[in-house]
C-alpha positions in Angstrom: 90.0 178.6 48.5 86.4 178.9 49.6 83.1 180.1 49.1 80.8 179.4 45.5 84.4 179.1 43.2 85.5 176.0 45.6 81.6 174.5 45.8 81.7 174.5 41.7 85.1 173.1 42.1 84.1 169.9 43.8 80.6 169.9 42.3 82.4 169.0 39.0 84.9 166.3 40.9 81.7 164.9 41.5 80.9 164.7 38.4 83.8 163.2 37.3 83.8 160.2 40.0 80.3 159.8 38.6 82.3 159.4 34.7 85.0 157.3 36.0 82.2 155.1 38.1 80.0 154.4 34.8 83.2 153.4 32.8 83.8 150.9 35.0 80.4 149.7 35.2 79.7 149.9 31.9 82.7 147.8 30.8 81.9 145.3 33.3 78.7 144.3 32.9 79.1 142.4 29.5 81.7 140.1 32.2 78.9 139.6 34.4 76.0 138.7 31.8 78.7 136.6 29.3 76.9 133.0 30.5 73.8 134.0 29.2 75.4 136.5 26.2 77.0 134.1 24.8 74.6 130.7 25.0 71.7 133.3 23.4 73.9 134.5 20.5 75.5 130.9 20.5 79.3 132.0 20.9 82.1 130.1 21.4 84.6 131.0 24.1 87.2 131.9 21.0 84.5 134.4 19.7 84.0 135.5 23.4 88.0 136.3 23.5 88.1 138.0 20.0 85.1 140.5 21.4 86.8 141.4 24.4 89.7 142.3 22.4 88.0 144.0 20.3 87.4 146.8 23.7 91.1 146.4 24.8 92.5 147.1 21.5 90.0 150.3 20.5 90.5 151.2 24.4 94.4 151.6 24.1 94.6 152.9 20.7 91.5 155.8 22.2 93.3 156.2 25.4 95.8 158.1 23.1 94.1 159.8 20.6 91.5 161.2 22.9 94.1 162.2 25.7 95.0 164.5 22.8 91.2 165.2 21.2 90.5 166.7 24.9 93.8 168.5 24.6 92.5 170.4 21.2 88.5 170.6 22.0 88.9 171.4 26.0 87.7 169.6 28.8 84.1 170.5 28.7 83.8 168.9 25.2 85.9 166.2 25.0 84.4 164.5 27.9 80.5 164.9 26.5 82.0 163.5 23.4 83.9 160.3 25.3 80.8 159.3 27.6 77.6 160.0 25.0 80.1 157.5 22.6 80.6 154.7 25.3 77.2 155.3 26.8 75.4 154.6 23.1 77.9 152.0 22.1 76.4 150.5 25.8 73.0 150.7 24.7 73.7 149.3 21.4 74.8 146.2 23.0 70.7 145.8 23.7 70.6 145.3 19.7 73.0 142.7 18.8 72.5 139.1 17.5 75.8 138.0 16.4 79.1 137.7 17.6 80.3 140.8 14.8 78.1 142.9 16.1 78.8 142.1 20.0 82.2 142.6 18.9 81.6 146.0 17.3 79.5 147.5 19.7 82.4 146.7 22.5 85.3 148.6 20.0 83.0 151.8 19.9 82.8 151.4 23.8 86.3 150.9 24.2 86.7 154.0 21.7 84.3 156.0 24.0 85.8 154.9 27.2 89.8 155.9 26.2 89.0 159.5 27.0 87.7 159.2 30.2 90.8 159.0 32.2 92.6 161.5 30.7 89.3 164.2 30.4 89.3 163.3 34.3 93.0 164.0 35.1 92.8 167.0 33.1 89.7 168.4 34.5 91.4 168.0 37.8 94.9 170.1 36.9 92.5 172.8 35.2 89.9 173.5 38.3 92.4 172.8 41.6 95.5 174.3 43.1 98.5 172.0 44.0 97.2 171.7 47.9 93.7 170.4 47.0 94.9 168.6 43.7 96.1 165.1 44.7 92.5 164.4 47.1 90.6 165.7 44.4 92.1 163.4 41.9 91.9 160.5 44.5 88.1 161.2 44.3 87.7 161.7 40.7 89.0 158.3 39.7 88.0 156.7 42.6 84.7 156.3 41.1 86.2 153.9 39.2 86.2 151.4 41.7 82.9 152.2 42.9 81.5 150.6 39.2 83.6 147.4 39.8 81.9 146.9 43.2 78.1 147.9 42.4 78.4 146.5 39.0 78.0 142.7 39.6 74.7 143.1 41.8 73.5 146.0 40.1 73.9 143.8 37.0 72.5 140.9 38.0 69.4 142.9 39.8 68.7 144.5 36.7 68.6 141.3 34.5 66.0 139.8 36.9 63.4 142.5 36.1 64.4 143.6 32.3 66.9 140.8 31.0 70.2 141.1 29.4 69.1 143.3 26.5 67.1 145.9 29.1 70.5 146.1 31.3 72.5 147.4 28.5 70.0 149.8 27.7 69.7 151.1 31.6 73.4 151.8 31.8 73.8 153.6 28.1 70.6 155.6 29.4 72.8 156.8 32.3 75.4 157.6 30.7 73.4 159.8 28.3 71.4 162.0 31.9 75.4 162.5 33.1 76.4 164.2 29.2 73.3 166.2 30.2 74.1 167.1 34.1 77.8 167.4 32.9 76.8 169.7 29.4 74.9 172.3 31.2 76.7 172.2 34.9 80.6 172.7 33.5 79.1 176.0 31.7 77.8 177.8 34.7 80.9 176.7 36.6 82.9 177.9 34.0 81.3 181.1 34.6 81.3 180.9 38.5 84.7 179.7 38.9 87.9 180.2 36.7 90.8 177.7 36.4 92.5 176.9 38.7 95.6 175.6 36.8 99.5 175.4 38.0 100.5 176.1 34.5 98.8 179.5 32.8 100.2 178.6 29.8 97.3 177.5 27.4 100.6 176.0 25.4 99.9 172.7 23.4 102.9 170.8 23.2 103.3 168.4 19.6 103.1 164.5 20.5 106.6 164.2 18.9 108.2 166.6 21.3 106.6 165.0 24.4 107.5 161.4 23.2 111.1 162.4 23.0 111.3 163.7 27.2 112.8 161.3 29.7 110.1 162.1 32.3 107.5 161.3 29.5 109.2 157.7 28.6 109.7 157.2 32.3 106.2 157.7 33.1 105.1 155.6 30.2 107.5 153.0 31.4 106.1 153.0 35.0 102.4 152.0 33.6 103.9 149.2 31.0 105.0 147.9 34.8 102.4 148.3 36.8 99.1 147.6 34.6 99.6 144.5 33.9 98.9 143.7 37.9 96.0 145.7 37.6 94.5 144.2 34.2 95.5 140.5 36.0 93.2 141.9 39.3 90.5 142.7 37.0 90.4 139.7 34.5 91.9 136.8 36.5 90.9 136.8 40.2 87.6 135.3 39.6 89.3 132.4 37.5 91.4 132.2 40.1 89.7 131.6 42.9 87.7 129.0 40.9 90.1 127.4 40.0 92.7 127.4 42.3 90.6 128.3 46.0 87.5 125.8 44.9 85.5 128.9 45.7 81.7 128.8 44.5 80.2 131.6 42.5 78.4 132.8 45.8 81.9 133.3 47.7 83.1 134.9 44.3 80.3 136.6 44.6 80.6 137.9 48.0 84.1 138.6 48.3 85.5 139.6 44.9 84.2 143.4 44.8 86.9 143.7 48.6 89.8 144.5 46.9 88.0 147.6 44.6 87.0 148.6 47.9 90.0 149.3 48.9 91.1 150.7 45.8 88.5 153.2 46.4 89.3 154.7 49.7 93.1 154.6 49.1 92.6 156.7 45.9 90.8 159.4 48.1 93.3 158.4 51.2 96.5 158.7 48.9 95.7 162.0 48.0 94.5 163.5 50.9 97.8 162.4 52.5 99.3 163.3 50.3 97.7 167.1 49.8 98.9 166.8 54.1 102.1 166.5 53.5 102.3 169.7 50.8 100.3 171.4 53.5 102.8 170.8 55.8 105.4 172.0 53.8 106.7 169.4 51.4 107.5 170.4 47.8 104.4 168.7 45.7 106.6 167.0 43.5 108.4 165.1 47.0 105.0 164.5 48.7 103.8 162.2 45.8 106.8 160.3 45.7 106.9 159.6 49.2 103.4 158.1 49.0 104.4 155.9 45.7 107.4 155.1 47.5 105.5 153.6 50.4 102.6 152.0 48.4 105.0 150.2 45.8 106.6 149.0 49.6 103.2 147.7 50.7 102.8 145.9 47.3 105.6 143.4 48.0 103.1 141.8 50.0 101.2 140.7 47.4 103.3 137.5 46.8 101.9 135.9 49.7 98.1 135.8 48.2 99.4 132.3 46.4 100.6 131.0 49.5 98.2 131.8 52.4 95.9 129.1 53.2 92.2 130.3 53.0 90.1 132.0 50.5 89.6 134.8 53.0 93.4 135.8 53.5 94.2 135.1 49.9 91.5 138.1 49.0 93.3 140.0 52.3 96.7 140.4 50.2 94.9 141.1 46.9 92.9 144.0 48.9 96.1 144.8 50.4 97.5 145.5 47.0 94.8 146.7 45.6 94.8 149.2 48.6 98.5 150.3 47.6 97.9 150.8 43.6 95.0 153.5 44.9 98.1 155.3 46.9 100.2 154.8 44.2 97.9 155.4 40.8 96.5 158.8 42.8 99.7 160.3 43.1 100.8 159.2 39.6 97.9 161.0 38.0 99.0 163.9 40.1 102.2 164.0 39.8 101.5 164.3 35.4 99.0 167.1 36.2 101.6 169.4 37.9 104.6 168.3 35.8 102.5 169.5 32.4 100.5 172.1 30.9 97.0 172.0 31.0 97.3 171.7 27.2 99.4 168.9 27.7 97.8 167.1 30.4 95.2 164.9 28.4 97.9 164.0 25.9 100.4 162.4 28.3 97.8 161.1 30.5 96.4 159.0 27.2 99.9 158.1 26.0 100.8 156.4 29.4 97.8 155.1 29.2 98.0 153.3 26.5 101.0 152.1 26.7 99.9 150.7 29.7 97.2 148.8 27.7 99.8 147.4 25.8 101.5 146.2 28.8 98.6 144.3 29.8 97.6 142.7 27.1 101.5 141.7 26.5 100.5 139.9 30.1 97.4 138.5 30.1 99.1 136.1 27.0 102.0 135.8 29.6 100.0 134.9 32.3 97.8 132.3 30.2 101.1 130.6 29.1 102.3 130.4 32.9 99.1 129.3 34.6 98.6 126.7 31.5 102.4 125.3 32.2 103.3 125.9 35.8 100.3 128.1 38.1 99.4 131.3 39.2 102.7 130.8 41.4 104.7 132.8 39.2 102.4 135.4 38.4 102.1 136.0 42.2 105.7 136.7 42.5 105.7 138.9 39.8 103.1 141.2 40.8 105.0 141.8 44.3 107.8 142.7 42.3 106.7 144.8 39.9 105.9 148.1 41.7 109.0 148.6 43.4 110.6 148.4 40.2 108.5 151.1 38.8 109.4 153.5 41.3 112.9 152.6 40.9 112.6 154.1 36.9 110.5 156.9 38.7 113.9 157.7 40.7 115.6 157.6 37.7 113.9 159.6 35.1 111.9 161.8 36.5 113.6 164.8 38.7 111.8 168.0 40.8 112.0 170.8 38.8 112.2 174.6 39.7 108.9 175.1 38.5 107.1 172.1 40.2 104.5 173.4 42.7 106.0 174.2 46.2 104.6 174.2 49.2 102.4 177.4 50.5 103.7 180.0 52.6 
């Protein structure tokens, strides 16, 4: 594919690394400001827990619900809808003065933000064709990890020149030019290049019937797993090397944003490879399980980050895991968006999802309890574990199918 259809194509990816990059930064920068936050509003670090609940509980209930909204109301839609929510709930942080309203502005941000993910994946299935599919989804959810990285020094030089408040208000304000770029660009492509999909079918499969498929459970199984390392990578590490490394808030500072590098340029990596091997004449379906089968290898590693001596070699492993999940959550995200319909896509994205939600906040108590009673020794071993027993219920629920995508001729 070449020419104006393909430009629109990866135009749009853009603009979807671009999403996926704001939901990151927009969720973290409440972690970054929360000294001052919470000393101005004078909130205790129990009122500090219940807010931050408050985003993971909206964001796995919304991870559902709008996997299915963009299902019903299309791509084009759905996503405007789920970034103009987050990005005003992110500007209404600028207005709060209590700990209730703190708390209810990050619900309707974890409410905006559940869709993202799913609107991304979907977008994705709908515009490219099986041998372009798995790089482009490496770059549209890659952006993710681009927000973890700017967002602490972005954050921070932002609060220097308009405090707290004015950060909040810069981030929903850039939320609100994307839902304009995004409004007016995903018309003319619509009209410049048509879908691109796997699956003609415009069919809409009912939650109840998808719930009840093996591949579906399987692949909700697989992120109950796995996101509980990820969810520990992205709430813990700092604590962590605190409290475990006696690192200062400099070398937190200039060595915690390593590991989302990594995730970064494995997500585009993962699926590039992994778009090379269907190139080269794999069946789709057997390329992305040979690149999960080797990241959840690489992850095994991770149980020496505990262990190792130095600051330095500890954040070596976590990159080095960190570096696998972008093979392996790539490929995932793929592998759903050739196994379903487009009008299905969004659905099963947000269900596994938010099971995976689930999973981590079942952990993060877990992981609380083990660090309070023993130390992050355990929760080290798990996390080297935990991926290679995911892809052993990939192996076992979730088969190639005559109609999976096969290579070209």
């Amino acid at each position: 594919m070449s020419g104006p259809d393909n430009g629109w194509r990866w135009w749009l990816c853009g603009l979807l690394f671009a999403a996926t990059a704001l939901s990151f930064l927009d969720r973290q920068v409440l972690s970054v400001l929360a000294p001052v936050v919470t000393r101005e509003l004078g909130m205790s670090s129990l009122e500090y827990s219940h807010v931050t609940t408050a985003f993971l509980v909206s964001y796995a209930v919304m991870f559902l619900v709008g996997g299915r909204v963009l299902d019903v109301v299309g791509t084009r839609l759905g996503l405007a809808l789920s970034v103009g929510v987050w990005s005003l709930a992110s500007a209404g942080h600028a207005l709060v003065n209590s700990a209730l309203q703190l708390g209810a502005a990050r619900f309707l941000l974890g409410a905006g933000e559940g869709g993202c993910f799913p609107g991304a994946a979907k977008g994705v299935a709908e515009w490219f064709p099986p041998r372009q599919r798995a790089l482009a989804m490496g770059f549209a959810i890659g952006g993710a990890s681009l927000g973890a990285v700017a967002a602490p020094p972005l954050t921070l030089w932002l609060a220097h020149r308009v405090g707290w408040r004015g950060v909040f208000l810069a981030t929903g304000l850039m939320g609100i030019g994307w839902v304009i770029v995004w409004w007016f660009s995903s018309r003319s492509a619509a009209q410049a290049a048509p879908p691109a999909a796997a699956h003609p079918s415009p069919a809409r499969p009912s939650l109840a019937s998808l719930c009840v498929r093996q591949d579906v459970c399987g692949l909700a199984l697989i992120r109950f797993i796995v996101d509980p390392v990820f969810y520990f990578y992205m709430f813990w590490i700092p604590k962590y090397l605190s409290q475990e490394r006696g690192a200062t808030q400099e070398q937190i500072g200039n060595l915690a944003w390593i590991p989302f590098l990594a995730l970064g340029l494995s997500n585009v990596a993962g699926g590039g490879l992994s778009d090379w091997l269907v190139r080269r004449g794999r069946a789709a379906f057997t390329a992305r399980r040979l690149i999960m089968a080797g990241a959840a290898a690489l992850t095994m590693a991770s149980s020496l980050a505990g262990r190792v001596e130095t600051v330095e070699l500890a954040l070596a492993m976590m990159a080095l895991l960190m570096l696998a999940h972008g093979f392996w959550i790539t490929n995932y995200v793929t592998l759903i968006s050739e196994r379903f319909p487009p009008g299905a896509v969004g659905t099963v994205m947000g269900l596994t999802g938010a099971v995976g939600a689930v999973g981590g906040m079942v952990a993060n108590t877990a992981i609380g309890w083990s660090v309070d009673r023993f130390s992050y020794g355990p929760v080290w071993l798990v996390s080297g574990l935990l991926y290679p027993l995911a892809f052993g219920v990939l192996l076992l629920t979730i088969r190639a199918r005559r109609d999976d995508p096969q290579p070209p001729n």
